[in-house]
N, C-alpha and C positions, 0 to 999 in steps of 0.2 A: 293431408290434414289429420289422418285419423291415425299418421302413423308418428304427427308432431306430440301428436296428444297421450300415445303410446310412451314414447320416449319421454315425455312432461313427466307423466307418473311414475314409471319409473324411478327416474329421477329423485322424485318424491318421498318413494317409497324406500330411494337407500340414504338420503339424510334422515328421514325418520328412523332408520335402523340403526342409522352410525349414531346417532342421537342418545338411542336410547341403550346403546353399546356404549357410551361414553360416561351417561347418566348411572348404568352398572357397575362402571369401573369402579366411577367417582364415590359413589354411597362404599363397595366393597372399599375403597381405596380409606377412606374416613373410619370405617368398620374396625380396619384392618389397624391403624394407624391409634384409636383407641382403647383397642384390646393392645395394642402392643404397651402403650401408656400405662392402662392398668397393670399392667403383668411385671413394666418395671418397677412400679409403685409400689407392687407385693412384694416383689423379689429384692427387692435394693438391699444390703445390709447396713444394717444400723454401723453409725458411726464408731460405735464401742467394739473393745475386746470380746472375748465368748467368756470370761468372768470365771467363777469356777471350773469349769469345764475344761477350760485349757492351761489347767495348773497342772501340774506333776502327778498329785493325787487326785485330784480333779477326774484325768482320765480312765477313772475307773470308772465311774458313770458306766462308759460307753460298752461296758461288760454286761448291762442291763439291758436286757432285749426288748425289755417295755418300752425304755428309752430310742432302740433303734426303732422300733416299729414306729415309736410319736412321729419320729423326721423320717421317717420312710428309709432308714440305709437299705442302700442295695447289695447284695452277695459280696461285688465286686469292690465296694468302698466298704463291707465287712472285714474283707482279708484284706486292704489295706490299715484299716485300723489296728486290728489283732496284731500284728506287726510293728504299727508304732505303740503299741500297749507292752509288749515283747521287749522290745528296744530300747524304750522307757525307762521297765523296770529295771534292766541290767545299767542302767544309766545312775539313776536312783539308789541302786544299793551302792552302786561305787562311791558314791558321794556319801555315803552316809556310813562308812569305813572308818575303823580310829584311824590317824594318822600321826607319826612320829611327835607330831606341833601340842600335843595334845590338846584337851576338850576345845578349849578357844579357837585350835586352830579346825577343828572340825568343825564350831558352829558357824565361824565363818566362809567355809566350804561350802556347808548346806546352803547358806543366807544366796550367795553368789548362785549356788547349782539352781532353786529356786525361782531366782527370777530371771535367770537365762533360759530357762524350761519354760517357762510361760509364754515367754515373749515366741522362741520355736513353736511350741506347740498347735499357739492360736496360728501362726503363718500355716502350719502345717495341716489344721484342721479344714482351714479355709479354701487350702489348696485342694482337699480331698471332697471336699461335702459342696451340694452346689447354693446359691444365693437362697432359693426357698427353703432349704435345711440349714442355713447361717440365721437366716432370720426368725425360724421357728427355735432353736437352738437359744438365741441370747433374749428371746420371750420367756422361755424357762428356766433361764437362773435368774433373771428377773424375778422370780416366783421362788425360787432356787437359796437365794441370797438377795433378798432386800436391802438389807440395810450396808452390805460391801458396796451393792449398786447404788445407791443412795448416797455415798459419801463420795463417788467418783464427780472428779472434777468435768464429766461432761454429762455427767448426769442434774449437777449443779448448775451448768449453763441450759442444756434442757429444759431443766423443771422450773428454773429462772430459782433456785436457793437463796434468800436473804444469809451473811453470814452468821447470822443468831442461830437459823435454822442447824448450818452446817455446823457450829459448837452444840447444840445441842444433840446432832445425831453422832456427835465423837463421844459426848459425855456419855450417849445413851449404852453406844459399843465397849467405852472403855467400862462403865458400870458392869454389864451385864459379864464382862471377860473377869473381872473379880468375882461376880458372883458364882459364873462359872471353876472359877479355880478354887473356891471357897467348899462347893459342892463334892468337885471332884477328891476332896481332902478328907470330906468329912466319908466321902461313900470306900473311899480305902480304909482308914479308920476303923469303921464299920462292919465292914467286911462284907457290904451291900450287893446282894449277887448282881450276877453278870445282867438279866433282861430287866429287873427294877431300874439298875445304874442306869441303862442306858436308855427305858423309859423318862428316867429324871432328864435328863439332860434334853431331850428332844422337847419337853416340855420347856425348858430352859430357854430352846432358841424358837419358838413360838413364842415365849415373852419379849422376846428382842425383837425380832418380826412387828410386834404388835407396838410397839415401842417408840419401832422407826418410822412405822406409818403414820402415828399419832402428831410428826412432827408435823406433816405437812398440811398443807390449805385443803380446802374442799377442792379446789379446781386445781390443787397438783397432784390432788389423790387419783382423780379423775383421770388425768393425762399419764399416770405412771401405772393404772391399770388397763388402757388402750395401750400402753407399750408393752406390757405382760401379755397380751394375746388371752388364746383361749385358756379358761381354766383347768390348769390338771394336778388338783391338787393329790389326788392320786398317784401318780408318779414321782411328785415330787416327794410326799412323804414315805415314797419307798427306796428313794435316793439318799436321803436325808440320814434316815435310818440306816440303810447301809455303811454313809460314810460314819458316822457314829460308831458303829460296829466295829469298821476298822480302824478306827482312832485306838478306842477300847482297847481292842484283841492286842495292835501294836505293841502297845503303852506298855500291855503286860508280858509279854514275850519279854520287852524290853528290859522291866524288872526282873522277871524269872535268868534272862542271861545274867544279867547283873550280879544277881544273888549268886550264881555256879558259878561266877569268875570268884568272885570273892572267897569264897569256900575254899575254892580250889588255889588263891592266894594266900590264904591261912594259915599261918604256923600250927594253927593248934590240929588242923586237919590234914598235914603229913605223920605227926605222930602218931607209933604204932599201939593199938589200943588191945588188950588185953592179952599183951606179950605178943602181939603178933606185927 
């Protein structure tokens, strides 16, 4: 009897074991199964391209260490980047070579080089960098470029854009692209040094920013600033800045060759000057 009763408990005591082995899994297994959910929910990448960033000149960004540090690169997606920034460039300058066709047939080269660079690039960024740095990444050109993001047609089915909205945020871009060209006329002109000039203009596209935002509802202002993420408006305007800079600097290189061709085209500047 006392060895039925042995054996009972026993018994007892290893469906309560396996029980509560099961009961552990199960919570772990739920736990598990939740974190997992969340973590896809953070990581997923937004439907959209990476917007600026995966343009041509866009990839200069990623020269800006402030920027690698935001998404975390690591060494080893460093030296992949540096590489396709390398690659890039030499890609870039070829396209933007005269060619026999002249001017027309150059700006039609560029136009082509352009948006077949983009479309590479963004494949190419996405391949390198992983889902948490894709999606921390198109939070800040969101912040980056408002109002480019604003007019994309999936940013339209997003934010749910009445078409009144979307003619207004075109008049607001095309507006501001006159004013800017307007500016940039008068500070040549002028002969507006180089950190005022480029102070004007970053002031410029804070008005456009401000502009684009003004189109939208309370409750799609709301939902297009949960898709911007955390604020870093610090990085941003040290990006912003930058690419400004290089717009600039381009612009004028660009003039300054211009002018040595020319000269150097000039009848009047092979003639020899004082007998000589």
């Amino acid at each position: 009897m006392a060895r039925l009763v042995a054996a009972r408990n026993q018994g007892i005591a290893r469906v309560v074991a396996l029980g509560r082995v099961a009961a552990a899994a199960l919570i772990i297994g739920v736990v598990a199964v939740d974190i997992k959910a969340k973590n896809e929910i953070a990581d997923t990448p937004p439907e959209y391209d990476l917007g600026s960033f995966s343009s041509s000149s866009g990839l200069k960004y990623f020269q800006n260490q402030n920027l690698r540090d935001e998404i975390a690169v690591t060494p080893a997606q460093a030296r992949t980047i540096n590489d396709l920034i390398g690659a890039e460039a030499k890609d870039r300058d070829s396209a933007f070579k005269p060619t026999p066709g002249g001017r027309e047939d150059v700006s039609q080269k560029i136009r082509s080089y352009v948006a077949d660079a983009h479309k590479r690039l963004d494949g190419d960024l996405k391949r390198i960098l992983t889902r948490q740095q894709i999606t921390r990444l198109r939070q800040l050109d969101l912040q980056l470029d408002a109002p480019s993001a604003l007019a994309s047609d999936s940013m339209m089915r997003t934010l749910a854009l009445t078409k009144q909205q979307s003619d207004r945020l075109k008049n607001a871009k095309q507006t501001w692209s006159g004013k800017l060209s307007i500016l940039v006329r008068r500070q040549r002109a002028d002969g507006t040094p180089r950190d005022e000039a480029i102070k004007e203009r970053l002031e410029a596209l804070v008005e456009l920013d401000k502009s684009s935002l003004d189109v939208l509802t309370i409750s799609q202002k709301k939902r297009f600033e949960e898709m911007r993420g955390k604020d870093a408006s610090t990085l941003i305007g040290s990006l912003r800045k930058e690419r400004i800079e290089w717009v600039y600097d381009t612009a004028s290189e660009a003039r300054d060759a211009a002018k040595k061709a020319h000269l150097r085209a000039s009848p009047e500047s092979n003639e020899p000057r004082n007998g000589r």
